[in-house]
C-alpha positions in Angstrom: -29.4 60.9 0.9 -32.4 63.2 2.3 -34.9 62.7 5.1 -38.6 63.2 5.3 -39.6 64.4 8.5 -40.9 61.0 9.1 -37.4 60.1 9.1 -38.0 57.9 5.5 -35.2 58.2 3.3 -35.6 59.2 -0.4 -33.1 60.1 -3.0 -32.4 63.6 -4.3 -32.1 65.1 -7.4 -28.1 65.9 -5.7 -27.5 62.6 -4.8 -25.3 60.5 -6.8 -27.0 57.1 -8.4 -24.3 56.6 -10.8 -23.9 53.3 -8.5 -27.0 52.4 -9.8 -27.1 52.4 -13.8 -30.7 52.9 -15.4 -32.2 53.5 -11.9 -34.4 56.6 -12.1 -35.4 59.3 -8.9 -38.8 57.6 -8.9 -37.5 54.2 -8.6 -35.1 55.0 -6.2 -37.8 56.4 -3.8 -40.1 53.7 -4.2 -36.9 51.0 -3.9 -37.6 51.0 -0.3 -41.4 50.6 -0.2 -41.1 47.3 -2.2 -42.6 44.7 -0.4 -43.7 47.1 2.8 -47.5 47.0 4.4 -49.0 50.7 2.5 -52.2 50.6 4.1 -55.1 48.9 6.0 -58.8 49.0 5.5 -61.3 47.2 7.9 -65.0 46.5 7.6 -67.0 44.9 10.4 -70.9 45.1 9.8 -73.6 44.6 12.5 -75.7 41.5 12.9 -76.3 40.7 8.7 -78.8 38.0 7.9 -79.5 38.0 4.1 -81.2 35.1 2.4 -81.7 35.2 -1.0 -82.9 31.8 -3.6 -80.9 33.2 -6.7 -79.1 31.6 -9.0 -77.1 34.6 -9.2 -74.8 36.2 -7.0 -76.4 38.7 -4.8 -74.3 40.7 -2.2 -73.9 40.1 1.4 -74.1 44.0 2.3 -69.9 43.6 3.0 -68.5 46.0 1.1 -65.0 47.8 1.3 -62.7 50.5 -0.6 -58.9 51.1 -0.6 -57.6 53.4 -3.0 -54.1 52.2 -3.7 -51.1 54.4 -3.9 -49.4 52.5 -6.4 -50.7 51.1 -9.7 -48.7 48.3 -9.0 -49.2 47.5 -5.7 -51.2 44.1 -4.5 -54.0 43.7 -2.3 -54.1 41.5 0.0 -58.1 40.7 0.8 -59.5 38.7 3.8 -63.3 38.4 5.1 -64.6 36.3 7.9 -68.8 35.6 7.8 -71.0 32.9 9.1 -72.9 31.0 5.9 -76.1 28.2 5.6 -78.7 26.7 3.3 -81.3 25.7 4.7 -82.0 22.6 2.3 -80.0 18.9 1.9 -78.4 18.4 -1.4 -78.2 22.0 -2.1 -75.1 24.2 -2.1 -74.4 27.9 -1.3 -71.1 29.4 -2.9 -69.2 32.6 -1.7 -67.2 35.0 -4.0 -65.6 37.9 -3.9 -65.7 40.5 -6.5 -64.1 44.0 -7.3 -66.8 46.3 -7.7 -70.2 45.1 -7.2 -71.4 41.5 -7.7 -72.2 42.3 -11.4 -68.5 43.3 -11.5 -65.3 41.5 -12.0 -65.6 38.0 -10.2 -62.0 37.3 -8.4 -62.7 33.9 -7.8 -65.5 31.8 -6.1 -63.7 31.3 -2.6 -65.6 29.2 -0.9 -68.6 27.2 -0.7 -71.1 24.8 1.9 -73.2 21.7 0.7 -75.2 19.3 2.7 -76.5 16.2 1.8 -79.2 16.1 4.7 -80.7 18.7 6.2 -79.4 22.3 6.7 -75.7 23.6 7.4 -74.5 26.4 8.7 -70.4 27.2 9.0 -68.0 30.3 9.0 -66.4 30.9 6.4 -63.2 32.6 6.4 -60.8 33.1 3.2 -57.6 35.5 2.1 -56.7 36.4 -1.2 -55.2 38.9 -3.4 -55.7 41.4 -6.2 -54.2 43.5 -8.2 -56.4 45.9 -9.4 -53.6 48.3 -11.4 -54.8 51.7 -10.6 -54.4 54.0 -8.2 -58.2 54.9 -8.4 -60.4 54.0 -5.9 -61.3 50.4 -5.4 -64.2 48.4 -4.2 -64.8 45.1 -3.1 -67.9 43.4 -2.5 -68.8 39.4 -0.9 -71.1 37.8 -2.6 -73.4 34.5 -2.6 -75.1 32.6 -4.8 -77.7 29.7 -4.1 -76.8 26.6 -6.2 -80.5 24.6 -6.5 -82.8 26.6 -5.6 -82.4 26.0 -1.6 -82.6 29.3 0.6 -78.7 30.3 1.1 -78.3 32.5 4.3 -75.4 35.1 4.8 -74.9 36.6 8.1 -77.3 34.9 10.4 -77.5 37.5 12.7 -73.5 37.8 13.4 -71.2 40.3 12.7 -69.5 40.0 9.0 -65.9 41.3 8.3 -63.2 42.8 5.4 -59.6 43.3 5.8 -58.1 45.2 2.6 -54.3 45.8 2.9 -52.2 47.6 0.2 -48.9 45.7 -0.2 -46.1 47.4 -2.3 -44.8 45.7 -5.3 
């Protein structure tokens, strides 16, 4: 078996896979990948504070890209920001969506509601994706108001994004 100069190992065209029936070259060099940390992308913004009264989601300003290097790899997704409404018996949900917040919703992740009176809370959420390309992929945080009340992203913190490609 051959040797990158990064001291990976990868099978040959010489080597012998009859051990391995149906097992292709490709699969044999992406065999030890499986499962492995590809890649990590971070995002950490400046001080956000975005309000919006929408009963549609509008984006936080937290964006990030990872272009995978497998079609079948997973993403693994995790953000951290600090959320409020400023109204009781009003609610402000958080989702996260590939593209932009007209795009592909992956799930409403997380959510604040008062019955008195205004809350404010970090918010902090992992999850995964699999976006089955090898293309470029965005991700984007966004908030809805749910009633009308003022829903507040940010607050004058620092927002962040962890992407990380995980083999399959």
């Amino acid at each position: 078996m051959a040797v990158t100069a990064g001291g990976t190992p990868y099978v040959e065209s010489s080597d012998l896979v009859a051990n391995y029936p149906g097992v292709s070259l490709a699969l044999a060099n992406h065999i030890d990948t499986i499962g492995k940390v590809l890649q990590v992308v971070t995002f950490k913004s400046g001080a956000i504070n975005v309000t919006t009264t929408s009963s549609s989601f509008v984006t936080t300003g937290v964006t990030i890209s990872i272009t995978p290097q497998f079609s079948d790899s997973k993403i693994l997704l995790a953000f951290t920001g600090h959320f409020g409404q400023d109204t009781g018996n009003q609610a402000v949900s958080v989702a996260l969506f590939r593209g932009t917040v007209a795009g592909t919703n992956l799930g409403v992740i997380g959510g604040l509601q008062s019955s008195a009176g205004s809350v404010r809370s970090m918010l902090t959420q992992v999850m995964f994706d699999e976006p089955a390309t090898t293309a470029a992929v965005t991700y984007t945080l966004g908030f809805v108001s749910e009633g009308g009340a003022t829903a507040r992203a940010g607050i004058g913190t620092i927002m962040a994004m962890l992407a990380i490609e995980v083999a399959a």
